[in-house]
Each structure stands twice: as structure tokens, then as C-alpha cells.
C-alpha positions as a printed Julia matrix, in Angstrom:
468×3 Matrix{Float64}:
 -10.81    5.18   39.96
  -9.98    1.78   38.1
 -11.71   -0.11   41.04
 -15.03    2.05   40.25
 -14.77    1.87   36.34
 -14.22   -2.08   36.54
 -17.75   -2.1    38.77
 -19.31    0.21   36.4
 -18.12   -2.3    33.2
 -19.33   -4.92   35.19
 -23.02   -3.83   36.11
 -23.05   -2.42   32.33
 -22.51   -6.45   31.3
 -24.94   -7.28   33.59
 -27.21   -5.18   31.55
 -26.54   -6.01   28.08
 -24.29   -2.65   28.19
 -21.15   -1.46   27.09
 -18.86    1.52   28.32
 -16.89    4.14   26.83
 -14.33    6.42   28.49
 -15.35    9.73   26.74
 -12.94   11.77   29.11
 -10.61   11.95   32.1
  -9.26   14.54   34.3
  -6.72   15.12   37.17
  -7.85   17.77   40.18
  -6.14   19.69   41.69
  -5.99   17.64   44.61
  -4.74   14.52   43.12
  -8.14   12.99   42.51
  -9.36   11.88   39.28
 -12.95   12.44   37.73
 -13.67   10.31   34.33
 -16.76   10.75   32.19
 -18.39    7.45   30.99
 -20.53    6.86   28.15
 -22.95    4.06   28.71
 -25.02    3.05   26.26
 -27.74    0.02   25.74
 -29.15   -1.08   22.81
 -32.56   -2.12   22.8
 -33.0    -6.14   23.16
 -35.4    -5.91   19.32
 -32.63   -3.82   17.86
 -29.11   -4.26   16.67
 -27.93   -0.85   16.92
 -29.16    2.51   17.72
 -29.71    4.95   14.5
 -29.87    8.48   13.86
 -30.67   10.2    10.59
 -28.52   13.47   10.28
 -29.9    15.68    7.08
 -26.7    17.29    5.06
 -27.48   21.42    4.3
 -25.76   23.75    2.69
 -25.01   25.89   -0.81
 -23.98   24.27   -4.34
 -20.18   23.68   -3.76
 -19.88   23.53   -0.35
 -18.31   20.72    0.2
 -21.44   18.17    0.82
 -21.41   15.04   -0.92
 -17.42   15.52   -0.49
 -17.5    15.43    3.11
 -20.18   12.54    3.2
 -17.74   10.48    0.59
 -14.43   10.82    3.1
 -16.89   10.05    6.24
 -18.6     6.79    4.58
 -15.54    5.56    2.34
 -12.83    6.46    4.92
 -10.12    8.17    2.37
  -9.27   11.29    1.78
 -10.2    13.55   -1.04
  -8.0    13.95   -3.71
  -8.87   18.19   -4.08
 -10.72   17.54   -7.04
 -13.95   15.8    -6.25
 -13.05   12.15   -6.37
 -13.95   11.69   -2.7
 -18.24   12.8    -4.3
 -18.61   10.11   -6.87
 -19.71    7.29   -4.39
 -22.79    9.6    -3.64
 -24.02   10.31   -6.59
 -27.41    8.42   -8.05
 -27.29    9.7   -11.5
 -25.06   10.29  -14.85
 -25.78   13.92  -14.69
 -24.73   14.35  -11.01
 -21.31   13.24  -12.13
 -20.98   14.94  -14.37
 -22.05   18.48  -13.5
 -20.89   17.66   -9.84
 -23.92   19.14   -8.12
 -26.28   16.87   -6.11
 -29.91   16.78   -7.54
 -31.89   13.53   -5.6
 -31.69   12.23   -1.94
 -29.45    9.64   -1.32
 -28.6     7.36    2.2
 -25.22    6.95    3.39
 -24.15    5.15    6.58
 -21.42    5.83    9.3
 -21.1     3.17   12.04
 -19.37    3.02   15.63
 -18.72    0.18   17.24
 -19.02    0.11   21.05
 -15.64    1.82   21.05
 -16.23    4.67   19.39
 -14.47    3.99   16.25
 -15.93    4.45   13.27
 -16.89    1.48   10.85
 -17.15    2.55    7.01
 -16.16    0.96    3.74
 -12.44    0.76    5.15
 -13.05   -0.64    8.33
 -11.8    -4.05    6.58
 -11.77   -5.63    3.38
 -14.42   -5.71    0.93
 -16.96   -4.71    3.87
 -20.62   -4.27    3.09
 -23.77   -2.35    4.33
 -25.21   -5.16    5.73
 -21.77   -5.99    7.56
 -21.47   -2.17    8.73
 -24.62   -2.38   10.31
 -24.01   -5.93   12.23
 -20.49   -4.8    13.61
 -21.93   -1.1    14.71
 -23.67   -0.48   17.88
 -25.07    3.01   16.68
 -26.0     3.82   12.76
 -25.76    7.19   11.46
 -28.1     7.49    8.35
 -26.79   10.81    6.36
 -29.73   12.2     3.67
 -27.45   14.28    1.47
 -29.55   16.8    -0.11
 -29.18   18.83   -2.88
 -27.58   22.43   -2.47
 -28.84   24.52   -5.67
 -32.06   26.5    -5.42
 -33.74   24.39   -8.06
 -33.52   21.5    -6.26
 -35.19   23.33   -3.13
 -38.5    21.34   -3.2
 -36.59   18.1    -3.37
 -33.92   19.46   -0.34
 -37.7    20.15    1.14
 -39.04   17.05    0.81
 -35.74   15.66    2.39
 -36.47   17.65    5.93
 -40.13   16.88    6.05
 -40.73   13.72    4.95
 -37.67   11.22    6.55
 -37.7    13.54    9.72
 -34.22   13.7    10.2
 -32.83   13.99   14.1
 -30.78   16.91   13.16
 -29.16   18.5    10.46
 -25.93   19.22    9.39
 -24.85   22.5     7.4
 -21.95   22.67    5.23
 -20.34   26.04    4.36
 -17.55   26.44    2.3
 -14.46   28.52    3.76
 -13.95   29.94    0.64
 -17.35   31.41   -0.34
 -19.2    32.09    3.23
 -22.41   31.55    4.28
 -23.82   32.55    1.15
 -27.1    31.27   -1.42
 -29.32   28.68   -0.49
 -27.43   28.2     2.85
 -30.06   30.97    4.54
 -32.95   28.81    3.26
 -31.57   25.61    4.12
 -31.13   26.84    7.94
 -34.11   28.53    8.5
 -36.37   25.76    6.93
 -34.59   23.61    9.95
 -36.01   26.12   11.92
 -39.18   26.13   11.09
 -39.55   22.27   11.38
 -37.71   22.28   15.02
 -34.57   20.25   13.46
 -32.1    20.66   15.76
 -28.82   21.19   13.89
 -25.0    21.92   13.79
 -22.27   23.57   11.34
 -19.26   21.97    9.35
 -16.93   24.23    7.63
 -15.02   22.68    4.92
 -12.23   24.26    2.66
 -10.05   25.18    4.89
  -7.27   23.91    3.3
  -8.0    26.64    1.09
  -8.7    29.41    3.32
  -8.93   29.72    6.66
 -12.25   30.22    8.44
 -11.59   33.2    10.25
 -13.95   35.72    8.32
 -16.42   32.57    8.05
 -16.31   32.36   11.72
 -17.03   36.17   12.43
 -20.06   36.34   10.23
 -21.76   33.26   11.62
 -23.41   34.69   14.69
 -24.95   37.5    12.69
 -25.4    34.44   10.2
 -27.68   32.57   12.89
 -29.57   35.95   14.04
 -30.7    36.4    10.54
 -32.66   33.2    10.55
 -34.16   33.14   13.57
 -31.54   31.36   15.94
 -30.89   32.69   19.63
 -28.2    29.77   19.78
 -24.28   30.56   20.88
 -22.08   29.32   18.36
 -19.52   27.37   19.83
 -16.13   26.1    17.63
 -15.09   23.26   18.65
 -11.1    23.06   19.03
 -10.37   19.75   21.49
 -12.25   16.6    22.4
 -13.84   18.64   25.93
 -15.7    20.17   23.34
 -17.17   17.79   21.31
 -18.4    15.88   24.76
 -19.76   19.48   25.76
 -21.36   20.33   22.42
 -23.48   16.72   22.37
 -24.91   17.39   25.2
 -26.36   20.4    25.07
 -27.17   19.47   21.4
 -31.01   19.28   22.35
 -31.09   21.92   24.99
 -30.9    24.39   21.8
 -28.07   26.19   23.81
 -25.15   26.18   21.62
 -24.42   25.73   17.83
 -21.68   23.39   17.81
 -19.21   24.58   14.69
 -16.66   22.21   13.33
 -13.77   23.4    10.66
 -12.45   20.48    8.65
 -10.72   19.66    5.45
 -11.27   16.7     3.44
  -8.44   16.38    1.74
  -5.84   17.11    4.38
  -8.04   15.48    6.93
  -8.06   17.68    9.98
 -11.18   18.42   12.13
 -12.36   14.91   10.71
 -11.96   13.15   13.87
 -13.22   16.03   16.17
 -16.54   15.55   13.91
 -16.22   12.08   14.13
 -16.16   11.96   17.57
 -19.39   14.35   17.93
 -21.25   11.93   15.89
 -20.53    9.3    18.12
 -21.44   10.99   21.08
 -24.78   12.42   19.35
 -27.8    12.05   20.84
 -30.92   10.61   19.37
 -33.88   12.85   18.79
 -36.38   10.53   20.41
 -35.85    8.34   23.86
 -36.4     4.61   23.89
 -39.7     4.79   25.57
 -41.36    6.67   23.09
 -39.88    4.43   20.14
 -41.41    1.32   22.18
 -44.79    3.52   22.1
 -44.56    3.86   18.47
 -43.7     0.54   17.58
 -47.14   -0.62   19.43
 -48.95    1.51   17.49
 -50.82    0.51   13.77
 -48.26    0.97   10.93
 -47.77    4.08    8.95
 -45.62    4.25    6.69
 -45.2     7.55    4.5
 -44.17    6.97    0.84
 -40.95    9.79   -0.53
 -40.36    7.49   -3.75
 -41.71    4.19   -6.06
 -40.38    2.77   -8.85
 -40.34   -0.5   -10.9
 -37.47   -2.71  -10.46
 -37.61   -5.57  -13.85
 -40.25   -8.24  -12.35
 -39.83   -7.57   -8.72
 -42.92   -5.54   -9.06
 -43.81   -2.11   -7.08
 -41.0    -0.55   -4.82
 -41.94    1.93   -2.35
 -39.18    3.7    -0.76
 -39.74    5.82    2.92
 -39.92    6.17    6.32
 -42.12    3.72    9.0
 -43.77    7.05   10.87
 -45.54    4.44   13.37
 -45.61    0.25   14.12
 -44.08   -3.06   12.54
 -44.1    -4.24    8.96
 -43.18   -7.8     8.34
 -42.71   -9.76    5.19
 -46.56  -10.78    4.77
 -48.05   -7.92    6.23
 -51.67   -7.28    4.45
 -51.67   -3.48    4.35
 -53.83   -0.82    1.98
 -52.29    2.28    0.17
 -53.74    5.53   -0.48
 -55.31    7.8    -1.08
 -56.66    7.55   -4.64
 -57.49   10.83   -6.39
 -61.27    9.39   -5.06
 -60.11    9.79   -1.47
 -60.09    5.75   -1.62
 -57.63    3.23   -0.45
 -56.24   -0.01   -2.22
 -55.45   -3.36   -0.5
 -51.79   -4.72   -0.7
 -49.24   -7.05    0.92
 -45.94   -6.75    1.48
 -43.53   -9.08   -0.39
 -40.52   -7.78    1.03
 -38.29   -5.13    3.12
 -34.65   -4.36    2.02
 -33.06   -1.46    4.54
 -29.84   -0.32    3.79
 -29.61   -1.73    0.36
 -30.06   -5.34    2.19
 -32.95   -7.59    2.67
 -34.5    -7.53    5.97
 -37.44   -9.25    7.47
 -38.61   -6.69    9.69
 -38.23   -2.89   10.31
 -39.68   -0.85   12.69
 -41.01    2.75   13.87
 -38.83    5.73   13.19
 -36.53    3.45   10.3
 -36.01    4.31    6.5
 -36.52    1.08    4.08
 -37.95    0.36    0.89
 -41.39   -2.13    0.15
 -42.33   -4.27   -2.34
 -45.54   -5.04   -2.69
 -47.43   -7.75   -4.36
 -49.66   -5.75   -6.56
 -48.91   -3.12   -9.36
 -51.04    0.34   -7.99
 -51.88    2.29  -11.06
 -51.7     6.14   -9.98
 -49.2     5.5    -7.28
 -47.71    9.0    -6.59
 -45.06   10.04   -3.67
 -47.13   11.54   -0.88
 -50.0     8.23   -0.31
 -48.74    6.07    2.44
 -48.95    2.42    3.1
 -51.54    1.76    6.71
 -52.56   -1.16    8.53
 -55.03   -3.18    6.62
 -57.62   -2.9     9.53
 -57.09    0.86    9.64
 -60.7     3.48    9.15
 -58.67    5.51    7.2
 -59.89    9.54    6.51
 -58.58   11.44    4.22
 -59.03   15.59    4.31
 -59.62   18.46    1.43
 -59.87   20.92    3.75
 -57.79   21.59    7.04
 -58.06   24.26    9.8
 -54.33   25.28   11.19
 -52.61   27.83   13.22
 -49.37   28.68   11.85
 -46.77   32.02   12.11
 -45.26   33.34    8.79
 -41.2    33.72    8.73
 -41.37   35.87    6.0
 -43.31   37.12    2.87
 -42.53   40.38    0.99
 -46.58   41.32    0.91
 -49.65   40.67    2.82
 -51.09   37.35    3.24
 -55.12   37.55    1.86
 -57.74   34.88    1.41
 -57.47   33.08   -1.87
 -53.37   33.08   -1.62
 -51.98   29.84   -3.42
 -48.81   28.19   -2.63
 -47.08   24.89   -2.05
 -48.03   23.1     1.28
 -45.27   20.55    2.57
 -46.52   18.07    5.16
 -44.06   15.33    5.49
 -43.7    13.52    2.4
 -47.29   15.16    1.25
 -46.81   18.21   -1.43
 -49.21   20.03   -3.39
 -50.98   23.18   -4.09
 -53.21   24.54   -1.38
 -55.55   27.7    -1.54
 -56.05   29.86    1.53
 -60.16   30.07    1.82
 -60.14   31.7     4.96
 -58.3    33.81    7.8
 -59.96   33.62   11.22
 -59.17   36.59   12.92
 -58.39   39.28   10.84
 -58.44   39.91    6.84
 -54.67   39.57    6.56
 -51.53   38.37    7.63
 -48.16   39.84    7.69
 -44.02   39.07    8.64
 -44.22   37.46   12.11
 -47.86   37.41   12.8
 -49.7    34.37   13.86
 -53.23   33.39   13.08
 -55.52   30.3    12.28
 -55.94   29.61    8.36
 -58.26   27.6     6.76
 -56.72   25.99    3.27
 -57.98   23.42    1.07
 -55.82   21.21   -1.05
 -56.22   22.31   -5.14
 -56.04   18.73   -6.71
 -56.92   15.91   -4.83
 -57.5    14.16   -1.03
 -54.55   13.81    1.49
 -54.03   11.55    3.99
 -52.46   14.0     7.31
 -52.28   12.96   11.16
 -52.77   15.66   14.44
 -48.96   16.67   14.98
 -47.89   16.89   11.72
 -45.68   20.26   11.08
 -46.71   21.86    8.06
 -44.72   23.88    5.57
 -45.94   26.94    3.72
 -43.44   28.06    0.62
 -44.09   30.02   -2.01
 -41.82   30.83   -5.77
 -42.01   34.9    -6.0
 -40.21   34.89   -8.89
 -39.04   32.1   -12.02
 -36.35   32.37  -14.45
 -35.66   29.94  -16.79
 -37.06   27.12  -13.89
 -35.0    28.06  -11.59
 -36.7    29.77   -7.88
 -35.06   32.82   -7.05
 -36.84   33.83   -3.93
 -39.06   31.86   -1.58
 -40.59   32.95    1.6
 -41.7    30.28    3.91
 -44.08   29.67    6.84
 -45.04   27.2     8.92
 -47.32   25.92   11.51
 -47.0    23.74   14.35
């Protein structure tokens, strides 16, 4: 056995590769079987990265868990472990997550994770050159009047699966339904943490989560993970669907943290290296989630590269207008990370600056190649199922259409084959956007969701459907 694993090291070097022992094992008859990770980073790349969306109810546990993960200490039992993820004054001080905000994890080639206490006075831009794989989190917000922006979060940075939090203490309870059966509907492939239970233990949590998964649509197993056999069995069958792999921690005592740990080393990306290499050749796209003003640095764009290369210098033309018509730019510079970069690629999160102030700029227009024959559509002819709706669907129904980073009011002017549709039926629609142009590619999931009642601002139902 150490003969074969030196050979395997050695034709891994050969390759640019490194090795990782995930397991070992004794037989019966004296043998030994070991499992081997082996994993290449592309020769363009520094390190491979995953985006894992954070799910779950007000007060789970969230930005908590994120906060022990990135900063590497514990929690102190009364939210100090939070305050790192927090954008604004009012998140601090009500406690309850209300934007979208990017936190990495790395692993070196090792295994072990590299966060803000890996050494001394570490930054991003250090995490990311000492890591051979990047997790991105998105920690979204939990309360149901955040729902559009925890919405926007899923579609728009296409995460490569999702994470939901329940707390021990309260159940899978709230927005948690909506939050998992949203990652349904958008084929997110995803996994559970249960926090708090340093509080209570996660028996009754545990008992109610199958029924839990039924409810919104899920034929997966759940599968609590208790030893490190587990984790290695849970990531890979993470994209088979087969399994839900369910992980009880505590942040502030610290156990389960390294089982979890371990999982996200071992997790696989959502998209193979060929098909990134495909998507790097293509024309840019790059979908917009955010802009802002920065002092004199001039327009900031903030999402996610869908398709191609941007460099510094890259002539480019944003859109569309309210006219259907597109703009001419350049790009002054990239940061990713919260660092400057000259480059980023398909499938990565960064944020723009362009050269020239765009006057109705709105999140939604994207950034394409400058040599791109853009089209933009009012109206758009889909097939999609609905999840759920307490009434009838009829011609003339309005509601909020999600499509990636796109949202806006769309009107339903026609139903193709019959004059309704109800729970679980499927059907081609014909809807036209209410306001303005929008700029949408053949693939692109769609998102149907709809307020059927408001109180004082805040959503207290929603029924969602969705087309592929």
C-alpha cells in the first residue's frame, strides 16, 4: 500500500496534482484499501471555487455559523461570532440579516481549512493564494420580508448548492419551507446544518425532517452524518440527488464543525472543467445583482460572469435601456474578493468599474461583449409546472417573474392548452414583461412568485412556480 500511494503522489506531480488520503481501511484478510482524493487545478486558475448559498429561518443560526467557519473562533452564545457578516448598522443591531454578503473558506491541498486564523493578520487576497479550492458562502437573509432579496440570491449568482440552517431549538419552522423548495424549483442541489445543539438536542429536529423534505417536493434520504465515512459518502452522492446529507453542530462548543468542514472540502463542484473551458470561449456575459458609486472611482457593478473573459480594458456595452437599447462602456477595473484582479472568468463573482457614469443603471441589465447583436424580449413563450397556488391560474394573472438577476412584473396574456392552470399541472404560458425590455438567454430557469397577502410590508404567503 505505501509502494502504490508513493506512485500515485508521483504521477499526480507529474500532472500538476496533489493527493489527499480521504480514508483507510483494514480487511479482513489483512489487506488494506485507502481512498485518495486527487485533485488538479486548472493551469488558468489558482484554485477551484464553489459558491454554497446559506438558507434557513430568522434565528437559525446563519450568519453565526458563517462567522465561526470564515473567522475560525468560536461563538461566544450571544452573537459575537455574526458581526463580521453583517453590511449594515441596522443588521447589527437588530441581528437579522437583510442584504447578500460573500464570505470565503479555503483548503489547502491538505484539506485544512484556511480562514482569518490560519496565521497572522491574513487577508482575502492571501486566503485565496494559499487555497487550492475556494468556497464562496452567499449568506442570505432568513425573514420573509427579505424573501425577494434571499430570491435574487438563488437566481442570480447561481450558487452550486445550498446550505440550510435550522435551529435545534425552534424546528424546521417559517421561511425554512420556502427557502427549500425555491432550491427545488431552481435544481440547487443542497444539504442541512443543524445548529443549537448546545441548547437542545436534535432528536425531535431529526424525526420531523423526512416528513420535512416530503412536504417540499424532495424524494431524497436524509442521511446524518456521525463519522468521517460519512462525510466521504455524503459528497459523493451529493449530485446523484440520492441522499440529504444532515450535519448537527454547535458554534459555540464547536462540535460537528469539523465533520462539516471536512464535507466542504470534499464537495463537489456543480459544473466539470470541460464545460467551464466551453464557457470561458464563449462572448462575455456578465449579469448585474448590484451598482453603486464609490467617491470618484466612478460606476461599480457588482455580479456574476454567466459566460467568457473580462480584462482590464475590455470595450463592452450595458443594457437594456427602458428603449430596449444598449450603451457602450469599458472596463476600468475588476476587484474579486474585495482585491484587485486583472482578469476573472466564466462562472466567478466580482465587481466592475466602468469608465462611464450610465444614467438609469438598474440591477437586472448586464454588461455583453461590445461586438455582441444584442435582442432584448417583451414578450416570452415558456413551459413551466406550478408548485403551488391556493386558486386557479387564468389569463391576465400578474406576479413577479425571477430570471437570474432579472425581476419585474409580468402579466400572463395567454395559456396554450387549456383556460387554466392548477397545483401541479404543466402547460406553456405566454407572459409579457409590465414595465420595460429584458435581456434573457435559452436555458435560463425562470421563477414565478406571487404576495397573496401584505401586512404592514411584510409577505405572509407566497406560492411559487417555475419553468425549466
Amino acid at each position: 500500500m505505501t509502494a502504490s500511494l508513493q506512485t500515485l503522489q508521483q504521477m499526480a506531480i507529474k500532472l500538476g496534482a496533489t493527493t489527499t488520503i480521504l480514508r483507510e481501511r483494514v480487511l479482513d484478510n489483512g489487506r488494506s484499501i485507502a481512498e485518495v482524493l486527487v485533485r488538479k487545478i486548472p493551469d488558468d486558475q489558482n484554485n477551484i471555487e464553489i459558491r454554497v448559498a446559506v438558507l434557513g429561518n430568522a434565528d437559525a443560526g446563519k450568519s453565526t455559523l458563517l462567522g465561526v467557519l470564515t473567522q475560525g473562533s468560536l461563538d461566544n452564545g450571544r452573537g459575537r461570532a455574526r458581526l463580521n457578516m453583517f453590511r449594515h448598522l441596522h443588521e447589527i443591531q437588530s441581528g437579522r440579516t437583510s442584504s447578500i454578503s460573500h464570505e470565503i473558506l479555503g483548503f489547502n491541498s491538505q484539506g485544512q481549512p484556511i480562514n482569518y486564523s490560519y496565521s497572522e493578520l491574513i487577508t482575502a487576497e492571501e486566503i485565496c493564494d494559499s487555497s487550492t479550492k475556494l468556497v464562496t458562502f452567499l449568506d442570505l437573509a432568513g425573514h420573509k420580508k427579505y424573501i425577494r432579496t434571499t430570491i435574487r440570491g438563488l437566481s442570480g449568482y447561481s450558487p452550486h448548492h445550498a446550505m440550510l440552517v435550522i435551529s435545534s431549538a425552534a424546528g424546521a419552522v417559517g421561511m425554512a419551507h420556502e427557502h427549500l423548495a425555491i432550491a427545488v424549483a431552481l435544481n440547487v442541489p443542497f444539504f442541512i446544518v443543524i445548529t443549537k445543539i448546545d441548547l437542545v438536542q436534535p432528536a425531535n429536529t431529526l424525526q420531523s425532517l423526512e416528513s420535512f423534505l416530503k412536504q417540499v417536493g424532495s424524494r431524497r434520504v436524509p442521511l446524518v452524518i456521525k463519522n468521517l465515512d460519512d462525510v466521504i459518502t455524503a459528497g459523493a452522492n451529493q449530485l446523484t440527488e440520492n441522499v440529504v446529507p444532515i450535519f448537527c453542530v454547535s458554534s459555540v462548543s464547536g462540535e460537528g464543525l469539523d465533520l462539516l468542514s471536512r464535507f466542504l472540502h470534499v464537495l463537489p463542484p456543480g459544473i466539470s472543467s470541460k464545460e467551464k473551458e466551453r464557457l470561458e470561449q464563449e462572448s462575455p456575459e456578465f449579469h448585474i445583482d448590484e451598482n453603486f458609486k464609490a467617491g470618484d472611482v466612478g460606476q461599480i457593478l457588482g455580479g456574476l460572469l454567466m459566460k467568457g473573459v473580462i480584462t482590464e480594458g475590455t470595450k463592452m456595452q450595458i443594457g437594456p435601456m427602458k428603449n430596449g437599447s444598449f450603451q457602450n462602456v469599458t472596463v476600468k477595473s475588476i476587484h474579486r474578493n474585495r482585491v484587485p484582479c486583472r482578469m476573472v472568468r466564466a462562472g466567478q463573482s466580482a465587481a466592475v468599474c466602468l469608465d462611464s457614469y450610465v444614467p438609469t443603471l438598474r440591477n437586472g441589465m448586464v454588461l455583453l461583449s461590445a461586438e455582441e447583436n444584442a435582442k432584448v424580449v417583451c414578450i416570452s413563450r415558456r413551459m413551466f409546472r406550478v408548485l403551488f397556488h391556493a386558486t386557479a391560474i387564468y389569463p391576465g394573472f400578474q406576479t413577479t417573474v425571477h430570471i437570474g438577476n432579472v425581476r419585474q412584473t409580468a402579466v400572463v396574456v395567454g395559456i396554450c392548452s387549456s383556460r387554466c392552470i392548477h397545483t401541479n399541472e404543466r402547460d406553456s404560458v405566454l407572459f409579457q414583461f409590465k414595465l420595460h425590455p429584458e435581456y434573457v438567454t435559452v436555458g435560463q430557469r425562470l421563477l414565478f412568485r406571487r404576495a397573496l397577502q401584505r401586512e404592514s410590508g411584510d409577505y405572509t404567503g407566497i406560492s411559487l412556480t417555475h419553468m425549466p
